[in-house]
GUVONU-395620 format. One record per residue: residue number from 1; residue in one letter; x, y, z of N, C-alpha, C in turn. Coordinates in nm, 2 decimals. Atoms other than C-alpha are relative to their C-alpha. Example, Ala and Ser with C-alpha at 12.3 -4.5 7.8 and 13.67 -1.06 7.14 Angstrom:
BEGIN
PT num residu   n.c1   n.c2   n.c3  ca.c1  ca.c2  ca.c3   c.c1   c.c2   c.c3
PT   1      a   0.09  -0.12   0.00   1.23  -0.45   0.78   0.09   0.12   0.00
PT   2      s  -0.09  -0.11   0.00   1.37  -0.11   0.71  -0.08   0.11   0.08
This chain:
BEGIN
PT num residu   n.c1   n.c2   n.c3  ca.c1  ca.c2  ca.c3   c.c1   c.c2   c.c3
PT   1      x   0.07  -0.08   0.10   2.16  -0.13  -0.51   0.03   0.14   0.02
PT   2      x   0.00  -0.19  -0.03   2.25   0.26  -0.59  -0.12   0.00   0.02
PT   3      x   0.16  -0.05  -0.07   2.00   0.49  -0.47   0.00   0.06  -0.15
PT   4      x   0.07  -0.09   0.08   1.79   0.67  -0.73   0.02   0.14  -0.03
PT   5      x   0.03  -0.15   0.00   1.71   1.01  -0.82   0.01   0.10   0.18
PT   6      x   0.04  -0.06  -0.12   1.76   1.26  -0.52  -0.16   0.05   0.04
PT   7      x   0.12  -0.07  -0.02   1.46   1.40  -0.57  -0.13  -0.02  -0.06
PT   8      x   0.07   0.01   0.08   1.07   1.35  -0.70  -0.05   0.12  -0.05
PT   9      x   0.09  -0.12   0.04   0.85   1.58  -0.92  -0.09  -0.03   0.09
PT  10      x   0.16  -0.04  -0.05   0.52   1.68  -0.74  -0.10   0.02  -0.08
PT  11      x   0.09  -0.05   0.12   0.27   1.63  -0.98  -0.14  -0.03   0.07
PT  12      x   0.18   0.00  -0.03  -0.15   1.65  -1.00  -0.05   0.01  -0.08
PT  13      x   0.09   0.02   0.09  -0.41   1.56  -1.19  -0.14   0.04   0.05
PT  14      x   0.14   0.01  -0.07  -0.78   1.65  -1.17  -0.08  -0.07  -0.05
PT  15      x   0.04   0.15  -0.07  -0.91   1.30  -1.13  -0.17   0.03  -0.07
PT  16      x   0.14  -0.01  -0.05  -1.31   1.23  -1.24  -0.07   0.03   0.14
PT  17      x   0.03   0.01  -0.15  -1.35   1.15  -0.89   0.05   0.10   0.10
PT  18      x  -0.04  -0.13  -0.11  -1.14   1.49  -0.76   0.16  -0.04   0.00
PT  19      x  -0.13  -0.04   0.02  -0.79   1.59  -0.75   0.06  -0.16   0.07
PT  20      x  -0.12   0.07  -0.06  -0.47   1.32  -0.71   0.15   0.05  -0.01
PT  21      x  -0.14  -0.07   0.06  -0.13   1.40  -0.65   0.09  -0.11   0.05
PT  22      x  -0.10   0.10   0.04   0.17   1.22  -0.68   0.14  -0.02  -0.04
PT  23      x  -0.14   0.03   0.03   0.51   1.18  -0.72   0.07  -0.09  -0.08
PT  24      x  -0.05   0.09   0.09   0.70   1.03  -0.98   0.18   0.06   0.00
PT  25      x  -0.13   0.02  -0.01   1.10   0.95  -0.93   0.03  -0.09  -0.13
PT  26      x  -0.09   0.04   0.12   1.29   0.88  -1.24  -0.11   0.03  -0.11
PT  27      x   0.07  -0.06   0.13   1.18   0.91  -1.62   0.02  -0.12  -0.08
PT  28      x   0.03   0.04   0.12   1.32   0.68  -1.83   0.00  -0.22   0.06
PT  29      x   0.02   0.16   0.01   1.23   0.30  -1.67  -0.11  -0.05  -0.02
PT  30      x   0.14   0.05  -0.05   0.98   0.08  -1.63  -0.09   0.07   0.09
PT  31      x   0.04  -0.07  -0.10   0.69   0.22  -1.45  -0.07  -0.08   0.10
PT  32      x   0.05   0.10  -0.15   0.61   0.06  -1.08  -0.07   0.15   0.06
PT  33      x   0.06  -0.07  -0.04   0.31   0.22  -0.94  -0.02  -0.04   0.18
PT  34      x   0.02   0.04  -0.17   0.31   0.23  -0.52  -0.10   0.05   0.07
PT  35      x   0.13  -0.03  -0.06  -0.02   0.22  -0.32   0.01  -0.07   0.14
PT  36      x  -0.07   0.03  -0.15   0.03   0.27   0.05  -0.14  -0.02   0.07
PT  37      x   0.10   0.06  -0.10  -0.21   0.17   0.33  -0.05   0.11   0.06
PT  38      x   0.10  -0.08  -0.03  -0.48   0.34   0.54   0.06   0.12   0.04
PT  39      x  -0.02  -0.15  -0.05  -0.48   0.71   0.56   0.12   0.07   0.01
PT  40      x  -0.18   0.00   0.05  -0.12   0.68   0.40   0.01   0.17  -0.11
PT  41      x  -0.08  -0.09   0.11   0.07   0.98   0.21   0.06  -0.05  -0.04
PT  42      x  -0.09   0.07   0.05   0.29   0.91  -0.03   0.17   0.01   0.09
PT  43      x  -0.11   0.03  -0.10   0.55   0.99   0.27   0.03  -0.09   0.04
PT  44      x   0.02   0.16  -0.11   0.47   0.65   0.45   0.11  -0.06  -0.07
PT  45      x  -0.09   0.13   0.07   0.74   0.50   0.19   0.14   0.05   0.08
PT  46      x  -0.09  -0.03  -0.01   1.01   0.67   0.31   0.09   0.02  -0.10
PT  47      x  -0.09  -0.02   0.10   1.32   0.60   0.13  -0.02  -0.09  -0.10
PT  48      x   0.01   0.07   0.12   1.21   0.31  -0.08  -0.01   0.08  -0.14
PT  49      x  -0.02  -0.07   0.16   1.10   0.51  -0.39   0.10   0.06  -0.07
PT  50      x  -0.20  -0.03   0.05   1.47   0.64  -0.41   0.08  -0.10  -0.03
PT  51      x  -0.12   0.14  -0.01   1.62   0.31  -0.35  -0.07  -0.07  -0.15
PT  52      x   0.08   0.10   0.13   1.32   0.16  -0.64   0.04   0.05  -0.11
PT  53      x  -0.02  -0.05   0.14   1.40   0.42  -0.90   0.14   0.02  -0.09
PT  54      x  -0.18   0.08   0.07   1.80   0.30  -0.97  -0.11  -0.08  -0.07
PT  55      x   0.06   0.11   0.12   1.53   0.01  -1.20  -0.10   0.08  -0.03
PT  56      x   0.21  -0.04   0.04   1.15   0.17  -1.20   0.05   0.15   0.01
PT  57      x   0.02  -0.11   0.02   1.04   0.49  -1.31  -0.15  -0.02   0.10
PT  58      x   0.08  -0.02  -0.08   0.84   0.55  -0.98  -0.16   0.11   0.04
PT  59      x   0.10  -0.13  -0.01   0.48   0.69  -0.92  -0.07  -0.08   0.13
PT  60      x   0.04   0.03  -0.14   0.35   0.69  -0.57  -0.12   0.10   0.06
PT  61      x   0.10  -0.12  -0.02   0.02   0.90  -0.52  -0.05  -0.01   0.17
PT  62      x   0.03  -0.03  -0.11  -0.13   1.02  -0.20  -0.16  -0.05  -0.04
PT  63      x   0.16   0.09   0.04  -0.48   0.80  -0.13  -0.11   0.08   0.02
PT  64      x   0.14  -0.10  -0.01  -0.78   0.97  -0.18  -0.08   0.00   0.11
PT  65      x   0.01  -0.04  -0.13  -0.88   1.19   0.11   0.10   0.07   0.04
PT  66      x  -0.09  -0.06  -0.11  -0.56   1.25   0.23   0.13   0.06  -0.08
PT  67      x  -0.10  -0.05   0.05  -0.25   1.47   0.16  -0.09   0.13  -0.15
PT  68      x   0.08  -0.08   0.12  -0.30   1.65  -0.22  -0.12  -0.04  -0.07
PT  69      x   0.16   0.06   0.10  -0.61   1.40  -0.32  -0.10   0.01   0.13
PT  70      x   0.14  -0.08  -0.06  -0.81   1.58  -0.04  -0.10   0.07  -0.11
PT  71      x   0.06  -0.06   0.08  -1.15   1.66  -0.17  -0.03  -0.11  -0.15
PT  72      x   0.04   0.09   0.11  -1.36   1.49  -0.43  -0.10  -0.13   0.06
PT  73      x   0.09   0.09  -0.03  -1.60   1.19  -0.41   0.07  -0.08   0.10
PT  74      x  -0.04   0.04  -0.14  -1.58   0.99  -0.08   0.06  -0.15  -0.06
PT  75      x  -0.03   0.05   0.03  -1.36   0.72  -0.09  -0.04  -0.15   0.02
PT  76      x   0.10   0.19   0.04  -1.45   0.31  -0.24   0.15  -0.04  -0.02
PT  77      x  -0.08   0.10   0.08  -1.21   0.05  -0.32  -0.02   0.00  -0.14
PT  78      x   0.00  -0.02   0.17  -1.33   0.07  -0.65   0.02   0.16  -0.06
PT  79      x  -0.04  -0.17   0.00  -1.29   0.46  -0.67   0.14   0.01   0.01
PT  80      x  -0.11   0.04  -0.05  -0.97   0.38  -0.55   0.11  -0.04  -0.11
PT  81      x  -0.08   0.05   0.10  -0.84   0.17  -0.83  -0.06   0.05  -0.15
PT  82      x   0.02  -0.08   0.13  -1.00   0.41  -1.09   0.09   0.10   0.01
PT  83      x  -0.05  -0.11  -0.05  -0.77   0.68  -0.92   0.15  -0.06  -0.04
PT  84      x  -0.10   0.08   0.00  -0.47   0.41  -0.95   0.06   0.02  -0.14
PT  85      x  -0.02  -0.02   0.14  -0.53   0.39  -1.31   0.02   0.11  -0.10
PT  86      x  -0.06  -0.15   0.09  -0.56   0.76  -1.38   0.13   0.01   0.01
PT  87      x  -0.15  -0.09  -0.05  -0.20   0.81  -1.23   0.10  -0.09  -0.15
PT  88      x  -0.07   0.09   0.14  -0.06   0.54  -1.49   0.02   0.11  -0.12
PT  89      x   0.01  -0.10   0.12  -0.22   0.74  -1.79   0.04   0.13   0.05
PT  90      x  -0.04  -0.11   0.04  -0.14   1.03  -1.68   0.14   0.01   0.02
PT  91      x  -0.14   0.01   0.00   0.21   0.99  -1.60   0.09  -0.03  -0.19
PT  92      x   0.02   0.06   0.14   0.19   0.86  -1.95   0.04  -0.17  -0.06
PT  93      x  -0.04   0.15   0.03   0.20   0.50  -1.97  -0.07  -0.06  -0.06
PT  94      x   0.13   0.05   0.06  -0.02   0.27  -2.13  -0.02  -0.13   0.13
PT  95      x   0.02   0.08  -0.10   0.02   0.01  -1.82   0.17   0.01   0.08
PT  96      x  -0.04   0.01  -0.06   0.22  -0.05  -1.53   0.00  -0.10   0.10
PT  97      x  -0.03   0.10  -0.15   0.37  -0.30  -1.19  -0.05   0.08   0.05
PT  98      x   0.07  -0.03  -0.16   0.16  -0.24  -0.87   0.11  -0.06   0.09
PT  99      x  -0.01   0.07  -0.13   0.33  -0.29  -0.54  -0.06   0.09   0.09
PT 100      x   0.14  -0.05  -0.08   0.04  -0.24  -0.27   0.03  -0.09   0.17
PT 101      x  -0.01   0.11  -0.08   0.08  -0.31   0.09  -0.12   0.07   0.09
PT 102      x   0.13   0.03  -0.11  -0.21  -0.35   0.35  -0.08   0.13  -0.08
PT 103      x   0.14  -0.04   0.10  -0.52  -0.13   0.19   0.08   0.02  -0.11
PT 104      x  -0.12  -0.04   0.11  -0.26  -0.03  -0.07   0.00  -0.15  -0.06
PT 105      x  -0.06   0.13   0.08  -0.23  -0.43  -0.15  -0.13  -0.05  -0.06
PT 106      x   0.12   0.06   0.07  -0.60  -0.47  -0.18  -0.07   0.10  -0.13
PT 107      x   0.05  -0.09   0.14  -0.65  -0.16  -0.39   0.08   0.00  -0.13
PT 108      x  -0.08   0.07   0.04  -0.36  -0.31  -0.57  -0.07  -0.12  -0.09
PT 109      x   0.07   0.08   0.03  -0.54  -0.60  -0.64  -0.13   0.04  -0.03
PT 110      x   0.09  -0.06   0.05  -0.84  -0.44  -0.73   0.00   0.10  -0.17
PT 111      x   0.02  -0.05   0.14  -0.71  -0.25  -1.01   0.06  -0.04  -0.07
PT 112      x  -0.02   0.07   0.10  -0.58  -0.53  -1.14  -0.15  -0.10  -0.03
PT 113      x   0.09   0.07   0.04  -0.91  -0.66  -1.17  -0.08   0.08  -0.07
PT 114      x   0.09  -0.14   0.03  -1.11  -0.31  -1.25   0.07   0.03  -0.18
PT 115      x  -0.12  -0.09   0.12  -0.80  -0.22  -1.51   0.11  -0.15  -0.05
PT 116      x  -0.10   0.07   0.01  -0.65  -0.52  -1.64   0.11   0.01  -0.11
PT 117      x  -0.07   0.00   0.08  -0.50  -0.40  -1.92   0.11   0.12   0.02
PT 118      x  -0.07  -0.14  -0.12  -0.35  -0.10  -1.66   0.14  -0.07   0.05
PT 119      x  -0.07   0.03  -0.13  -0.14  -0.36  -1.44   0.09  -0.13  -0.08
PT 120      x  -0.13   0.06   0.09   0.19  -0.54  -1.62  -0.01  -0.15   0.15
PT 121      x  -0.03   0.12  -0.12   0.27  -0.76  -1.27  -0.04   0.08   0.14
PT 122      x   0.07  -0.10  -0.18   0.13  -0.69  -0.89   0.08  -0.09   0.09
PT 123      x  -0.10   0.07  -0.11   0.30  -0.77  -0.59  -0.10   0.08   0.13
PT 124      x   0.11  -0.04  -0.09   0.05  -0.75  -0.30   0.06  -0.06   0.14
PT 125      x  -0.08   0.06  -0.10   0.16  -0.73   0.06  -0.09   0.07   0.13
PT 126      x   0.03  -0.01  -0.15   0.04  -0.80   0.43  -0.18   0.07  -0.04
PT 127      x   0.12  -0.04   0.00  -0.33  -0.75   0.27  -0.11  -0.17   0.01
PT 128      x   0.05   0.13  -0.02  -0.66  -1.01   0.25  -0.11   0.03  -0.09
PT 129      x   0.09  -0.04   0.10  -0.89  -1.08   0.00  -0.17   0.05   0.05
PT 130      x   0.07  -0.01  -0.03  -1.17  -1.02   0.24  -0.04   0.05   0.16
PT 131      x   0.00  -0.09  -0.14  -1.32  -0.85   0.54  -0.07  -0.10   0.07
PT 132      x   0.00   0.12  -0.10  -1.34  -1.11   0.86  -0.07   0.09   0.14
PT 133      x   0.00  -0.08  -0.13  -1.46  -1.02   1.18   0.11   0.04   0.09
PT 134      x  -0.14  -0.04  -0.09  -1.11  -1.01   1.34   0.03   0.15  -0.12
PT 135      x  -0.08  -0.13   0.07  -1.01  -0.78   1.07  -0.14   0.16   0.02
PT 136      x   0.11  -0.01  -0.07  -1.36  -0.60   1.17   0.03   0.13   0.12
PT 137      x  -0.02  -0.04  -0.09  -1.24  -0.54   1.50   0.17   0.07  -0.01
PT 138      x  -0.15  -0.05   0.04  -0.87  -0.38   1.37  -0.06   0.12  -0.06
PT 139      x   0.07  -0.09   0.07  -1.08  -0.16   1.16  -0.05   0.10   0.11
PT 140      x   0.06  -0.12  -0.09  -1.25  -0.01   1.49   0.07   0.05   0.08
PT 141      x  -0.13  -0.07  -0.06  -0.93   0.03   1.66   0.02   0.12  -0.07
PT 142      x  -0.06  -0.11   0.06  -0.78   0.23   1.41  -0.12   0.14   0.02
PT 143      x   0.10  -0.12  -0.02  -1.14   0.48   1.42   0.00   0.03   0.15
PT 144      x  -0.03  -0.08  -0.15  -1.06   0.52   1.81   0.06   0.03   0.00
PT 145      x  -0.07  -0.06  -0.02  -0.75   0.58   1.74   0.03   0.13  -0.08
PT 146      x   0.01  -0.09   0.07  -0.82   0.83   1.49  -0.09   0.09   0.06
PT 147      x   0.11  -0.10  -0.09  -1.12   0.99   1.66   0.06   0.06   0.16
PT 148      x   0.01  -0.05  -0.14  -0.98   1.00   2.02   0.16   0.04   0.03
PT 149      x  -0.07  -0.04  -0.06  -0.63   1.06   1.99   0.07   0.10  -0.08
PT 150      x  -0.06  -0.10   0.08  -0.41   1.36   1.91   0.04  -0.05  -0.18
PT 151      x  -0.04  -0.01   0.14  -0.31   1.34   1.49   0.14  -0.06   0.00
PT 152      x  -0.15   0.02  -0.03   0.07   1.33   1.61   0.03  -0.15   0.04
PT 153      x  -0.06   0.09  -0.08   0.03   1.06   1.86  -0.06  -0.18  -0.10
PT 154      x   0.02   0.13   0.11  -0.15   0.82   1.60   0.07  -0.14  -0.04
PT 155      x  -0.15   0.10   0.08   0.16   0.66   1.43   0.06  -0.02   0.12
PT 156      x  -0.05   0.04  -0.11   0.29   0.63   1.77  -0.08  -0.10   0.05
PT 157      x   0.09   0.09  -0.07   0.01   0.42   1.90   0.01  -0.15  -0.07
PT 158      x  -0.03   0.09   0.07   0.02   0.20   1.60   0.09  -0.12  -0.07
PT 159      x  -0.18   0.10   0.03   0.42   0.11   1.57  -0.06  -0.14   0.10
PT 160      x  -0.03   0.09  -0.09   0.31  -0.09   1.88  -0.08  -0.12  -0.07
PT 161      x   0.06   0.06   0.09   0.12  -0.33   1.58   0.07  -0.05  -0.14
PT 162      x  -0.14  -0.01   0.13   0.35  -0.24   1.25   0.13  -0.11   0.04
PT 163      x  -0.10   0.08   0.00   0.65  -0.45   1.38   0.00  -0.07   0.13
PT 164      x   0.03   0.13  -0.07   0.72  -0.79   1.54   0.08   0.05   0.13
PT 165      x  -0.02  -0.06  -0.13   0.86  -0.72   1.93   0.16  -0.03  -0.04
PT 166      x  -0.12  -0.01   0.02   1.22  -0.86   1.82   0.04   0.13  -0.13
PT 167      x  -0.04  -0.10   0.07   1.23  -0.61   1.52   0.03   0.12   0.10
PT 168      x  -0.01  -0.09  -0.11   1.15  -0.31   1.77   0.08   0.05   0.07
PT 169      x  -0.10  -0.02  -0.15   1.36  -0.41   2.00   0.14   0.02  -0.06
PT 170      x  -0.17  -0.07   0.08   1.67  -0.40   1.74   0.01   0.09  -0.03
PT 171      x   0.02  -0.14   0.07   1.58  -0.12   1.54  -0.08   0.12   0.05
PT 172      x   0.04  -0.10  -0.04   1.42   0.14   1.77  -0.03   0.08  -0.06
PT 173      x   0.01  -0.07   0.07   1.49   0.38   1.57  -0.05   0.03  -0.09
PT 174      x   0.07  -0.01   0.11   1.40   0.30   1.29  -0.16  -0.01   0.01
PT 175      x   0.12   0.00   0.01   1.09   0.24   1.41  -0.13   0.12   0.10
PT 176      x   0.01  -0.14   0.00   1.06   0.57   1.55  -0.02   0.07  -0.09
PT 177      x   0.02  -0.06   0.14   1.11   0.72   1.19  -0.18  -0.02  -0.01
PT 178      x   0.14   0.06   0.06   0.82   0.49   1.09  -0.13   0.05   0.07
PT 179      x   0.11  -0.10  -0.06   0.58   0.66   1.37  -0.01   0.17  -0.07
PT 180      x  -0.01  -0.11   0.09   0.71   0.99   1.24  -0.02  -0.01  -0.12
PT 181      x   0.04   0.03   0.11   0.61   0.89   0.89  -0.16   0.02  -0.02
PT 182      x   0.14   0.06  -0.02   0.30   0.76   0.98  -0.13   0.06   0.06
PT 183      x   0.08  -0.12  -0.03   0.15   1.05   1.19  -0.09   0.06  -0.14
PT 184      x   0.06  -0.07   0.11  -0.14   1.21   1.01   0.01   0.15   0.09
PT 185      x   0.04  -0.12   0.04  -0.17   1.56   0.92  -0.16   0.06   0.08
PT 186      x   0.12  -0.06  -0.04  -0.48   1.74   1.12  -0.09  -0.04  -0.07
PT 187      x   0.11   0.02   0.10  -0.64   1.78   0.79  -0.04  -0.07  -0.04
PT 188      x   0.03   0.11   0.11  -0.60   1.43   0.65  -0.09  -0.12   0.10
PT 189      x   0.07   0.09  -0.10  -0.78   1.30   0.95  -0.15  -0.04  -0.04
PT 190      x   0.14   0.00   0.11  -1.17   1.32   0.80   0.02  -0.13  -0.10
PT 191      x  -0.02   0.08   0.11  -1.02   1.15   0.50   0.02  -0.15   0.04
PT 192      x   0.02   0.14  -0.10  -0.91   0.86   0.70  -0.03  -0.02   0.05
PT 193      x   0.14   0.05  -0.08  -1.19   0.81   0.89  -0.11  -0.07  -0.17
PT 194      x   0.07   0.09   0.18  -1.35   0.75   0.50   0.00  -0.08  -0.02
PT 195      x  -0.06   0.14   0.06  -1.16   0.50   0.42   0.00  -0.11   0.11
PT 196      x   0.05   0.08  -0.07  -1.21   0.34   0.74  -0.16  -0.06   0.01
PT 197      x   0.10   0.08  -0.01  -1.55   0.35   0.67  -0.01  -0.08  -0.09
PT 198      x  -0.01   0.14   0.09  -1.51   0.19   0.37   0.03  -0.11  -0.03
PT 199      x  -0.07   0.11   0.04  -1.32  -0.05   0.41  -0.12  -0.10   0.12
PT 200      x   0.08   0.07  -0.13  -1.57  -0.18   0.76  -0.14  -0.02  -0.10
PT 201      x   0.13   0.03   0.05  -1.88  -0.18   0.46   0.03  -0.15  -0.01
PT 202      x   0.00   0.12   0.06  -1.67  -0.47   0.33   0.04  -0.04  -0.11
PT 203      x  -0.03   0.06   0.13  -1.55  -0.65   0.07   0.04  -0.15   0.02
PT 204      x  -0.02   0.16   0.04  -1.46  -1.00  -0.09   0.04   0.00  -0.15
PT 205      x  -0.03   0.00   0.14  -1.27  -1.01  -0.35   0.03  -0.13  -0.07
PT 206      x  -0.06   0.15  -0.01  -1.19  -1.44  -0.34  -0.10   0.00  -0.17
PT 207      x   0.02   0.02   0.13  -1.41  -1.47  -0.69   0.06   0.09  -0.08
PT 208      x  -0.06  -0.09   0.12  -1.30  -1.16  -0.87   0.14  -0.03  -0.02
PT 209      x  -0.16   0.02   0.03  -0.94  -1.23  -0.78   0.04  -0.14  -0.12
PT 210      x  -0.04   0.13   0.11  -0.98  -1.54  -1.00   0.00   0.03  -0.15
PT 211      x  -0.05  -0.08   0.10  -0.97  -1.29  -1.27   0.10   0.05  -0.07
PT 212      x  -0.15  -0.08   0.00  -0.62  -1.15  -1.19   0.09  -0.11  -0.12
PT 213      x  -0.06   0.07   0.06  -0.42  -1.26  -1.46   0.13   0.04  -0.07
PT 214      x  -0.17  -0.07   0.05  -0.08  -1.10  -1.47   0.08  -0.08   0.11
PT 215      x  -0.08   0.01  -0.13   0.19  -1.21  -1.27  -0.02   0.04   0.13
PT 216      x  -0.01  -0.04  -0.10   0.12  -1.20  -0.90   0.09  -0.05   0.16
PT 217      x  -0.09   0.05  -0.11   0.36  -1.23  -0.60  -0.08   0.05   0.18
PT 218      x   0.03  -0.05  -0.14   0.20  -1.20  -0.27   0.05  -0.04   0.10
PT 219      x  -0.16   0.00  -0.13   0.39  -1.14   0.10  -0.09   0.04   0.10
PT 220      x   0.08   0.02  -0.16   0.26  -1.18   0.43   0.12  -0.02   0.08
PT 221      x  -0.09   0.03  -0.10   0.44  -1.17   0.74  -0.06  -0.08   0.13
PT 222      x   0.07   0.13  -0.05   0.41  -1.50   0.94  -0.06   0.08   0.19
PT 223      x   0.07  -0.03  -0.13   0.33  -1.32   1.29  -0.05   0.16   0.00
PT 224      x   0.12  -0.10  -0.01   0.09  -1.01   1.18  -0.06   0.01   0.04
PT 225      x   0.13  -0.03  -0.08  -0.15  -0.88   1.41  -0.09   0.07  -0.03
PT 226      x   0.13  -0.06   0.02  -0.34  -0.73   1.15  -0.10  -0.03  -0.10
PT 227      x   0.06   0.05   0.09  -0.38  -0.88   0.88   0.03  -0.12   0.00
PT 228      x  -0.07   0.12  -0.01  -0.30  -1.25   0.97   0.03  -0.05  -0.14
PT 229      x  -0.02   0.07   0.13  -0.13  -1.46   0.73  -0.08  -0.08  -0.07
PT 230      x   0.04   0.05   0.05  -0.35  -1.68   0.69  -0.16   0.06  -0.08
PT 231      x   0.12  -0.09   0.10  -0.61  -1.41   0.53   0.06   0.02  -0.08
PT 232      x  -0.12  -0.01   0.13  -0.28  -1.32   0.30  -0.01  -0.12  -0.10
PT 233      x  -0.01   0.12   0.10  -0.24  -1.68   0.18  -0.15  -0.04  -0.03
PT 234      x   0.13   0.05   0.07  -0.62  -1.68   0.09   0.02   0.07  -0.07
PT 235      x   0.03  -0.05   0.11  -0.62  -1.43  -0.10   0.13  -0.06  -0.14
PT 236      x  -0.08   0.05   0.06  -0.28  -1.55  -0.25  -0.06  -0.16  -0.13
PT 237      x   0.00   0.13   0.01  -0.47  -1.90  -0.31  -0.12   0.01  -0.14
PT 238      x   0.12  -0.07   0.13  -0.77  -1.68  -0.53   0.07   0.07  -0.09
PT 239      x  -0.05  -0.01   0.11  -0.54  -1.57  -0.73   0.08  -0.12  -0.12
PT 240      x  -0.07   0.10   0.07  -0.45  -1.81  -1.03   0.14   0.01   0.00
PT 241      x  -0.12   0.03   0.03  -0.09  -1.90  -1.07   0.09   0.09   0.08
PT 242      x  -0.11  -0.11  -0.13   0.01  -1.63  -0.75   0.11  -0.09   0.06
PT 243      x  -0.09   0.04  -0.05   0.32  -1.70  -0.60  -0.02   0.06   0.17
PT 244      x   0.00  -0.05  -0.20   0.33  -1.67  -0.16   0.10  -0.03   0.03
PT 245      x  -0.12   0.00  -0.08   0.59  -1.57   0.01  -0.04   0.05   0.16
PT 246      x  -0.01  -0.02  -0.13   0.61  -1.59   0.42   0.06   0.06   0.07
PT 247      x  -0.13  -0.04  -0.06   0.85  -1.39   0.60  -0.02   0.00   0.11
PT 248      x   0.01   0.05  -0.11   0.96  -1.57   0.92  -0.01   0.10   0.14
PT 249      x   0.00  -0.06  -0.14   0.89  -1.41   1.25  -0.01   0.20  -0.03
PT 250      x   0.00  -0.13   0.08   0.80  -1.05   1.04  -0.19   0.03   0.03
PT 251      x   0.09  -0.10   0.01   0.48  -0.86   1.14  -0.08   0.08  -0.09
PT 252      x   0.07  -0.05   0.16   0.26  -0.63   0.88   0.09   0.06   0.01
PT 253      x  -0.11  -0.09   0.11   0.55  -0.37   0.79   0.10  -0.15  -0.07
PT 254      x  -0.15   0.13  -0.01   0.71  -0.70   0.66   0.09   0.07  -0.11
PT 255      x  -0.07  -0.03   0.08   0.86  -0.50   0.37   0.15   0.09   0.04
PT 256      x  -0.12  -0.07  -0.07   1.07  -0.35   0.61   0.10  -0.10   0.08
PT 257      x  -0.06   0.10  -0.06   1.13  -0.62   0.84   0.07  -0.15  -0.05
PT 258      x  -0.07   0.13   0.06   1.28  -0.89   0.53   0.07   0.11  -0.02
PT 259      x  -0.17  -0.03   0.03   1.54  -0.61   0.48  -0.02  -0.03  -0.14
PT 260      x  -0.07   0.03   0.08   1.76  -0.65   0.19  -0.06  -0.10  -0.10
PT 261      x   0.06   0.09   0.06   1.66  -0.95   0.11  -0.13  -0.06  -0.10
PT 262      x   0.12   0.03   0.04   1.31  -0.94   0.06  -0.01   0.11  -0.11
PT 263      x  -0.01  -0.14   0.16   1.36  -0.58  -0.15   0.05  -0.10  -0.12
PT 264      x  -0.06   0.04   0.10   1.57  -0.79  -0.38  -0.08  -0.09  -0.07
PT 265      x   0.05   0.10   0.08   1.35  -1.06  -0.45  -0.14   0.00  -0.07
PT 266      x   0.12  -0.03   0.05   1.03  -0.86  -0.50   0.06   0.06  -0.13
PT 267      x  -0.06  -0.02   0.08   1.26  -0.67  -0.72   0.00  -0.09  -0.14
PT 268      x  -0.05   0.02   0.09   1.39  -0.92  -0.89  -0.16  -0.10  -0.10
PT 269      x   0.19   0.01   0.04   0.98  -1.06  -0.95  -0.03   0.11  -0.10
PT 270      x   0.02  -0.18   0.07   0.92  -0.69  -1.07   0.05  -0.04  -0.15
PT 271      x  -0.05  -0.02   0.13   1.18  -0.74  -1.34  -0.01  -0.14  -0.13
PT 272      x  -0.01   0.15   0.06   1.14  -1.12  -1.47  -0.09   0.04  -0.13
């Protein structure tokens, strides 16, 4: 696949709920909207949004709290995918493809249920339709690891989670970057502690998802330690006519760890 645009615009809106900002790569395709996971910038993608916008006209916002959508009402799941839906309209679309992975997959899935006339096809990854006591206990990790350790060392703590021990052990590097990515910002630290608490109130979305009624592709990686698969393939199972896909011996970043492969085939989902 060529790569995209070298470069995105930096755009911002001021949101009901308080400022969002956002990036949008390319102008004249389809538009695929990307919603990243806890206490994510829209940095966390790295180079995907370059490699996505050779087909899609990409918008990838920073999640409320953190980065430029610091500031404003404290962050909900449902606040969440009102915020999803501004970025659409204001980019100027009348609807858009979601791809959402771990809180990004469920706020993904949420604003296709909040906004259905918002969300063309969703592609939801390494998320669950519901909060478990194992997922519970991942939740209070991350607020130790947010409260008690440096900002920097964060994304470093957590690679050791993000990818399966044979990825790691090939790609070092790469999964080095991904700590460096993943590090938060001083300031965005507050904000994701929010969204931690939010997400620890709870939720269930196994009835509403039986609302989702656009195309949906959901992706789980068969040896996750954070969001097991088999919380993935529920939520996959509450959505009507969802498609599940497993990726063997692949961890939660699985979007990284199917490679080639798996870009292509969410892709090629995307465009059908």
């Amino acid at each position: 696949m060529t790569a995209g645009p070298a470069s995105p615009q930096r755009l911002a809106l001021a949101g009901p709920r308080g400022p969002i900002a956002y990036e949008r790569w390319g102008d004249s395709r389809p538009p695929l909207l990307l919603l990243a996971g806890l206490g994510s910038r829209v940095r966390l993608w790295g180079e995907l949004p370059r490699l996505l916008a050779e087909r899609f006209t990409v918008l990838a916002p920073d999640n409320r709290g953190v980065g430029g959508s610091r500031g404003g009402d404290a962050f909900t799941i449902a606040g969440a995918a009102d915020d999803a839906a501004e970025v659409i309209a204001h980019a100027g679309f009348a609807s858009a493809s979601l791809l959402g992975v771990s809180m990004g997959g469920l706020l993904a899935c949420a604003t296709a249920i909040r906004h259905p006339a918002r969300v063309e096809r969703l592609v939801a990854v390494s998320c669950a339709a519901r909060l478990t006591p194992s997922h519970l206990r991942v939740l209070r990790f991350f607020e130790l690891v947010m409260n008690r350790m440096a900002p920097e060392e964060a994304g470093e703590a957590l690679m050791a989670f993000a990818f399966s021990a044979a990825f790691a052990d090939r790609y070092p590097g790469f999964v080095d970057q991904a700590a460096r990515l993943y590090s938060l910002d001083r300031e965005d630290v507050p904000g994701a502690l929010a969204q931690v608490q939010a997400l620890r109130a709870g939720w269930d979305l196994r009835q509403e998802a039986a609302g989702i009624a656009c195309p949906t592709l959901v992706v789980a990686g068969e040896l996750d330690p954070l969001v097991p698969a088999s919380a993935t393939r529920e939520l996959a199972a509450a959505i009507p006519g969802a498609r599940y896909r497993e990726v063997p011996n692949a961890a939660h970043s699985v979007l990284a760890e199917g490679g080639a492969a798996l870009l292509a085939e969410v892709i090629e989902f995307l465009q059908t």
